[in-house]
C-alpha positions in Angstrom: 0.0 0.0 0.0 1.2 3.4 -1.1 1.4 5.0 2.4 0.6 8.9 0.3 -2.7 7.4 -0.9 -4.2 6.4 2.1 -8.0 6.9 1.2 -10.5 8.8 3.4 -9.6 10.2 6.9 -6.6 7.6 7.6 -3.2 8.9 8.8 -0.3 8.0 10.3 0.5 9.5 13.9 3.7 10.3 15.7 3.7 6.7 17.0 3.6 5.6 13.7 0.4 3.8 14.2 -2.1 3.9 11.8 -5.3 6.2 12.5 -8.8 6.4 11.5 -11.3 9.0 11.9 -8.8 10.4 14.2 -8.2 7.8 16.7 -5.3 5.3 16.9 -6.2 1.9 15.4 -3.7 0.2 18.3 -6.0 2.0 20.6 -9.1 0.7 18.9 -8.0 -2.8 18.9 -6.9 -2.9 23.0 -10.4 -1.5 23.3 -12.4 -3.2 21.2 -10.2 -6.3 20.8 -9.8 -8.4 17.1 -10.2 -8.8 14.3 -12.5 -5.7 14.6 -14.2 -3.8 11.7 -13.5 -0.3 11.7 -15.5 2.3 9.5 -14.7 5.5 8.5 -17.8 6.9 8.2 -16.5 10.8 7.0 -15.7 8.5 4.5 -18.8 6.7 3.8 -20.4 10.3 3.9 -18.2 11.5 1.2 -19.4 8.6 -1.3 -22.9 9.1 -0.6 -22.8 13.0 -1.3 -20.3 12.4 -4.5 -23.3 10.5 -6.2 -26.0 12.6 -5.2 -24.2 16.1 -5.6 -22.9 14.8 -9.6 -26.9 14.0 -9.6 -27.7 17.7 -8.8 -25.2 19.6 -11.1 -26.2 17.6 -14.2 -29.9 19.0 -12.7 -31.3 15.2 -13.4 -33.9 13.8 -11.6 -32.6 10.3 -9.5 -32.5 8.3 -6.2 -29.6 6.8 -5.6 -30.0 3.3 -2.8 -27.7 1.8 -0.8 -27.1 -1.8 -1.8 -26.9 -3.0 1.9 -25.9 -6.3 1.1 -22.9 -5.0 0.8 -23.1 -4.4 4.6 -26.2 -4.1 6.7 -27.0 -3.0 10.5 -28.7 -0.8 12.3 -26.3 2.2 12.5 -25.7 2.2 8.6 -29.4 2.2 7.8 -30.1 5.0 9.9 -26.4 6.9 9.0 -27.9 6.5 5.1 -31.0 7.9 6.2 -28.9 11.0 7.6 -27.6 11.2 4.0 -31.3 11.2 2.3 -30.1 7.8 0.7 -32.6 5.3 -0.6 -32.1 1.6 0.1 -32.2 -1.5 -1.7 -32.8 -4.5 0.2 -32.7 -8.1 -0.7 -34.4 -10.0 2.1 -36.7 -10.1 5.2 -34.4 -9.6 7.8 -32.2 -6.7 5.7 -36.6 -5.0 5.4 -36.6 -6.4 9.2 -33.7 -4.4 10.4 -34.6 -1.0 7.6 -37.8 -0.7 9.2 -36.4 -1.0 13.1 -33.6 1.7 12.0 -36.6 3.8 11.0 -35.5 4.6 7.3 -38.4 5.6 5.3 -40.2 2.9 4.1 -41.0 4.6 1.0 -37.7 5.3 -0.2 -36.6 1.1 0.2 -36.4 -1.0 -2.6 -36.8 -4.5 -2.2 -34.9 -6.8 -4.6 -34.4 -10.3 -5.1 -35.0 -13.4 -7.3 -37.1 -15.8 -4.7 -39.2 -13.5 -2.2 -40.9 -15.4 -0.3 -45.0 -14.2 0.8 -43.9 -13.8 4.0 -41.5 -11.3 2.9 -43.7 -9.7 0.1 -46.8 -9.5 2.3 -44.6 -7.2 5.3 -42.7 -5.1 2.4 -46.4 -4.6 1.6 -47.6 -3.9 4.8 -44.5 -1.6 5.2 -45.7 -0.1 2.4 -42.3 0.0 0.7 -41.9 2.2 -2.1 -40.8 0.1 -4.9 -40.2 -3.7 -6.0 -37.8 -5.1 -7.9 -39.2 -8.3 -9.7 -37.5 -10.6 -11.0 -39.9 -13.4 -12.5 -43.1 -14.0 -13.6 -44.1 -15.8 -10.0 -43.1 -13.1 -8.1 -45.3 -10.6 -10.5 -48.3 -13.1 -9.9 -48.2 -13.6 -6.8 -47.7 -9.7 -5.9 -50.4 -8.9 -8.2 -52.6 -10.9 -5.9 -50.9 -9.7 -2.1 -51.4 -6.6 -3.2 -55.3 -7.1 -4.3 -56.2 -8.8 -0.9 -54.5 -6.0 0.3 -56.4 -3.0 -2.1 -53.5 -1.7 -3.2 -51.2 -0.6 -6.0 -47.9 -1.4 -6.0 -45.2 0.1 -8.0 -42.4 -2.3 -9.6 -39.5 -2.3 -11.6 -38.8 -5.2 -14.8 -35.2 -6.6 -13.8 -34.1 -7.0 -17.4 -30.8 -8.9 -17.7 -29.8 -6.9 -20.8 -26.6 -9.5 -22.3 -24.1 -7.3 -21.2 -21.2 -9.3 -19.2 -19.0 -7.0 -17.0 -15.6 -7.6 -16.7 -15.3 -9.5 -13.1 -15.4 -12.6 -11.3 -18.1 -15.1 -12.8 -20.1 -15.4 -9.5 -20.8 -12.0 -9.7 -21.3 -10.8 -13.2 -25.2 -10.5 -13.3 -26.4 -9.1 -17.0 -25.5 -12.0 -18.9 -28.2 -14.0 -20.6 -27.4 -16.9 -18.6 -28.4 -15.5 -15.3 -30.8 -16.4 -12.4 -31.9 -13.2 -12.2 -34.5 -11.3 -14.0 -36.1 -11.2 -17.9 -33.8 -12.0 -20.6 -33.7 -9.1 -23.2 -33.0 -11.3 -26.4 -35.2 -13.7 -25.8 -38.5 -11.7 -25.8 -39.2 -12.8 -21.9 -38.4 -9.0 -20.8 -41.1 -8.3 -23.6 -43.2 -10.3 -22.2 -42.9 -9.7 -18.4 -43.9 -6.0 -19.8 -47.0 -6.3 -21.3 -48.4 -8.7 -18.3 -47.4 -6.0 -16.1 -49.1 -3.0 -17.4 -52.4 -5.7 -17.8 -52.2 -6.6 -14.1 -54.8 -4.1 -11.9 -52.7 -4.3 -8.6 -49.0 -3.6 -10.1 -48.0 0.1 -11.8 -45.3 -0.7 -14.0 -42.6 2.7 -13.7 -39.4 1.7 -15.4 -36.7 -1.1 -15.9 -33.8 -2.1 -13.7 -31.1 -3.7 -14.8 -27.4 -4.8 -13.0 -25.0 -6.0 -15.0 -22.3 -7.1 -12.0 -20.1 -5.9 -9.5 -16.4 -4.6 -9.0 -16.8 -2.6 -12.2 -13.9 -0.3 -13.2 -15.0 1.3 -16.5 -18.3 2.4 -18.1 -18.4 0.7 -21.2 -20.7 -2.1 -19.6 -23.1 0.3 -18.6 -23.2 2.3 -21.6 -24.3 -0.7 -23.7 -27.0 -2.0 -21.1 -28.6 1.8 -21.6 -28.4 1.4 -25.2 -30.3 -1.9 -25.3 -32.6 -0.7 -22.8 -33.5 2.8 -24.3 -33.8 0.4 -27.8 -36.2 -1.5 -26.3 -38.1 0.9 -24.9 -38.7 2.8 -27.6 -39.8 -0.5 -29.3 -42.2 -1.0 -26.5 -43.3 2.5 -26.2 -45.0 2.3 -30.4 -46.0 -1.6 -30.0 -48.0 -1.5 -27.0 -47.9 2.1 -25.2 -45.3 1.3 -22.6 -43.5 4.5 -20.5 -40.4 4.8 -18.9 -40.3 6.5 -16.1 -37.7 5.2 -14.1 -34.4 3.7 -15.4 -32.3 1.5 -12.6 -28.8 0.7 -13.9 -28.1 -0.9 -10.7 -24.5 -0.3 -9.1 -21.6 -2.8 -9.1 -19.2 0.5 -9.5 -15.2 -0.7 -8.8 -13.1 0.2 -5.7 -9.4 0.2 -5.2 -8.4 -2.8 -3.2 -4.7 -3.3 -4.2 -2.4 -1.1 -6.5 -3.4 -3.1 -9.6 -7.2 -1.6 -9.3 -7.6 1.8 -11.4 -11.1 2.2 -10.8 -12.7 5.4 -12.5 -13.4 8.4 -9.7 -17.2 8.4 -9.1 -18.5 11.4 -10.6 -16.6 10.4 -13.7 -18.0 7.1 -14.4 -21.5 8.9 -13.6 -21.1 11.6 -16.2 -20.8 9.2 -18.6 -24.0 7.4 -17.7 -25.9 10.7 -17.4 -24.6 11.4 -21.0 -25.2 8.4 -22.2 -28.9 8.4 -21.1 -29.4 12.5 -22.3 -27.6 11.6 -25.7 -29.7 8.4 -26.4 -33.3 9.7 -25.1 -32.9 12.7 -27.3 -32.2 10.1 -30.2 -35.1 8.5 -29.9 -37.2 11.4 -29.4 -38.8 10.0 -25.6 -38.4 11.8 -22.4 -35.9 11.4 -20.0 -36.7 9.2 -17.5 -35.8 9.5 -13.6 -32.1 7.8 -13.0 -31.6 5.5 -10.4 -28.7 3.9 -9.4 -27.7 1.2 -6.5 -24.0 1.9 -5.2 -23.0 -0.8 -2.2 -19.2 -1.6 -2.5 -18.4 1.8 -3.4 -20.3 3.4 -0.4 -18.8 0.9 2.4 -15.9 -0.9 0.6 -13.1 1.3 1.3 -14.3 3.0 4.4 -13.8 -0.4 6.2 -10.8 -1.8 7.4 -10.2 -4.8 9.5 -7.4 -5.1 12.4 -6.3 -8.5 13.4 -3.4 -9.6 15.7 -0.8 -11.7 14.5 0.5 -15.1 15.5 1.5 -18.3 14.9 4.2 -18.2 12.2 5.3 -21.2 9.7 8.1 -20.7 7.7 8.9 -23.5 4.6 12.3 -23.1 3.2 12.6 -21.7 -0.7 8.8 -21.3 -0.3 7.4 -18.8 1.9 6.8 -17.6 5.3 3.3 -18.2 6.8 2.1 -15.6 9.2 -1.5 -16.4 11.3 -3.9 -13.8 12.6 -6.8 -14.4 14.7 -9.3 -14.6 12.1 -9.8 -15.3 8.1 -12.3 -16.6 6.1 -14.9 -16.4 9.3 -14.9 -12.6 9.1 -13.9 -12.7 5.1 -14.9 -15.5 2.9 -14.2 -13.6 -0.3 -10.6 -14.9 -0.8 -11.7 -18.4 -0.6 -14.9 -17.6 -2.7 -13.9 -15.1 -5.2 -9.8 -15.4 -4.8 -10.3 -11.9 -3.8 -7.0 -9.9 -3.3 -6.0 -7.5 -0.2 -3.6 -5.1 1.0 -2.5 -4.6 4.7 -0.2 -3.1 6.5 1.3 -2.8 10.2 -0.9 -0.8 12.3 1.4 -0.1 15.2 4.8 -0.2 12.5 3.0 2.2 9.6 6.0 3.0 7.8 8.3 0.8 9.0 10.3 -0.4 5.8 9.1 -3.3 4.8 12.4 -6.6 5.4 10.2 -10.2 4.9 7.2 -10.8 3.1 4.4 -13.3 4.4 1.4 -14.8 3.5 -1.4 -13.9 5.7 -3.3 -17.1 6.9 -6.9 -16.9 8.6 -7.1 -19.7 12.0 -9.9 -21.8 10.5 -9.4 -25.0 10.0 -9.3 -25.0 5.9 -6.3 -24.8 3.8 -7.7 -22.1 1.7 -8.4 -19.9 5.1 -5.6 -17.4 3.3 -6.1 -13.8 3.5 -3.3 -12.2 1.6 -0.7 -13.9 -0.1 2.9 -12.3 -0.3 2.8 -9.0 1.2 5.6 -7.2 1.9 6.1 -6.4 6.0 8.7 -5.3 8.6 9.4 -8.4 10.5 7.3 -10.3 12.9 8.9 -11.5 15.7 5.9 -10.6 18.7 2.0 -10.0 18.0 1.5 -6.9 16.2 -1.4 -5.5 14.9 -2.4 -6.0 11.1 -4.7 -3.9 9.5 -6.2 -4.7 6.1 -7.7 -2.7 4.0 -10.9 -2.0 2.5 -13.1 -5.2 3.5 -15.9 -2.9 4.5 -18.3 -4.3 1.9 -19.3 -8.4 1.8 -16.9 -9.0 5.0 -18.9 -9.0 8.2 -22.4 -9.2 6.1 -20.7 -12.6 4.5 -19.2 -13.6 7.9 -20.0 -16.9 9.5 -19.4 -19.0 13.0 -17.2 -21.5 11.3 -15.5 -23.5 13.4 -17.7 -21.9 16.2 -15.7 -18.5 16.0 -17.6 -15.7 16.8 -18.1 -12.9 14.6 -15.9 -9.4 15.3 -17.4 -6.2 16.4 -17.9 -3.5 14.2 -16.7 -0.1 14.8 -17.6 3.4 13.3 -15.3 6.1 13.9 -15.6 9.8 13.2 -14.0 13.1 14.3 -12.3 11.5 17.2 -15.1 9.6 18.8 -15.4 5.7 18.3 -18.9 4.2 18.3 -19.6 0.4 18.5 -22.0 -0.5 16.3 -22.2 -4.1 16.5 -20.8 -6.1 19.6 -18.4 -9.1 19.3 -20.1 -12.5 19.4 -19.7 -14.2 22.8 -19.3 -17.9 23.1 -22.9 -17.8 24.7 -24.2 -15.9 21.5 -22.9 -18.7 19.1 -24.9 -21.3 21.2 -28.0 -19.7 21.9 -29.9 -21.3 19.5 -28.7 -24.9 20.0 -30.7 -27.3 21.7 -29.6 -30.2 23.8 -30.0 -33.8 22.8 -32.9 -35.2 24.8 -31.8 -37.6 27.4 -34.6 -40.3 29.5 
């Protein structure tokens, strides 16, 4: 990690410790104890306003939601709310948790490609702004929730528009091959369409489509607004069909090592502004509202995650293991996506680096690695490790593996710390178990 590129409120103190928000990270971890999630959240507050401010000069009409899959609680909820964020959800218990933060329930979005009627019937009851849906069961059977309940509901078409972003396979989303949404090519978009402007229950107010994640350029996006605004326009003469709201999802890149040059923000949403001015003009129809769904690159970078060292395993003319007291428990994304991570020292910031090591998590799996090869002042005692950006899919993804309890969570800003989830106890990963019945 370039130590002058630090990104949002980190520096580095006399002590040479790493800081965040102001406070010592060393500090933060003898507090808090590891691993431990910190956020910055001036950070986080930063992203939100660069999408909505870019929004406001190009004087277009949006909402931009939080994705908060990529991290969901409480405190981010309601710190989105602060920001007048929307919010896209994907389940009951992230709608749960929206509602008990108090975040306007008509500014959530619920997504997702099996909603179950339990989870349909209390987004209704809710009485969440919009749905996302994402086949023709879920339009039936919301058609006829929302009739027992008298009322209209407004939805979005998820159109998978044949667009592949560059990324990981288990993440690229717009391909035809998908489980999500209407294919575009194969007239089932088309068709998902005209049943929802027939239906009496459902108002039909634009398309959504997401065409993956961890995105660094625009192309992708570009080409799903061209197929979509095609289509539309199609639509629009064959069977009177409007757009008023156009979701092109989120999936926008962040810098995790120095190999990732994604675009800046406002940048990237320039172009898709453009793009939709240049192409609605075109085709003569008006502009429709924008919407976008920004996760990693709200949370991603603002979180960082501070372990402490131990165990160490060297193998000769191979390389030097180095253990820290957690892994793919608190950050499954290596194993699952061969994910890649930077770190650094907390307590030894600048400290040249004189040995490099592979980072290993303590679960019990050989592929519990966190970082292989980086670069490090030597270990010889527990120090404090801090890796970077694995604020978005770490503790949302994290698990009890092994029976480990899942980390706190930490937001700092302007030199107050606030815990925003407490660790796991021992208790707390047995509190659902039942014993074995004995005579």
């Amino acid at each position: 990690m370039n130590l002058t590129k630090l990104p949002g409120t980190m520096t580095i103190n006399t002590e040479d410790h790493l800081t965040i928000g102001g406070i010592d990270t060393v500090l933060l971890a003898d507090k808090y104890q590891t691993p431990l999630f910190v956020y910055d959240i001036a950070l986080i507050r930063e992203r939100c306003r660069e999408f909505k401010e870019t929004f406001e000069r190009k004087q277009i009409n949006a909402q931009v939601a939080y994705a908060s899959k990529a991290f969901s609680c409480l405190a981010i909820y309601q710190l989105m709310a602060q920001e007048g964020m929307s919010l896209d959800v994907v389940s009951g218990g992230e709608l749960y948790t929206a509602i008990q933060a108090g975040f306007p329930s008509e500014k959530i979005h619920f997504h997702g490609n099996n909603k179950t009627k339990t989870e349909m019937n209390a987004a209704l009851d809710y009485q969440i702004g919009c749905f996302v849906v994402d086949n023709f069961n879920e339009l039936t059977l919301l058609n006829q929730l929302a009739s027992q309940k008298e009322r209209t509901v407004k939805i979005l078409i998820r159109v998978t528009p044949g667009v592949e972003a560059h990324t990981h396979d288990y993440i690229s989303t717009g391909q035809e091959d998908s489980k999500f949404g209407f294919d575009l090519m194969n007239g089932q978009a088309e068709q998902a369409v005209i049943e929802a402007m027939n239906l009496s229950n459902i108002e039909l107010i634009g398309l959504h489509s997401h065409i993956g994640s961890q995105i660094f350029e625009s192309d992708g996006f570009l080409m799903a607004i061209d197929k979509l605004l095609s289509k539309t326009i199609e639509w629009q003469k064959a069977f009177g069909f409007h757009l008023s709201v156009l979701n092109l999802g989120g999936g926008f890149g962040i810098r995790y090592t120095k190999e990732d040059q994604p675009l800046a923000i406002p940048e990237l949403m320039v172009s898709i502004i453009d793009e939709v001015i240049l192409k609605t003009t075109e085709l003569g129809i008006p502009m429709p509202e924008i919407w976008l769904e920004p996760g990693r690159s709200l949370v991603g970078d603002a979180g960082t995650t501070l372990y402490e060292t131990g165990s160490q395993k060297e193998v000769p003319n191979v390389r030097n293991y180095l253990a820290v007291d957690g892994g793919m428990s608190d950050n499954i994304r290596p194993a699952l996506y061969d994910a890649k991570y930077t770190g650094i020292l907390a307590n030894r910031a600048t400290e040249q680096p004189t040995a490099t090591y592979s980072i290993a998590g303590k679960c019990c799996e050989s592929g519990d690695m966190l970082i292989w090869d980086l670069p490090l002042p030597k270990v010889q005692e527990p120090n404090v490790l801090a890796v970077f950006s694995t604020g978005a899919y770490g503790y949302s993804m994290a698990s009890n593996y092994n029976r480990i309890p899942r980390p706190a969570v930490v937001f700092v800003e302007n030199n107050v710390d606030f815990l925003a989830i407490r660790r796991e106890t021992y208790a707390d990963v047995m509190q659902l178990d039942i014993p074995f019945p004995t005579e």
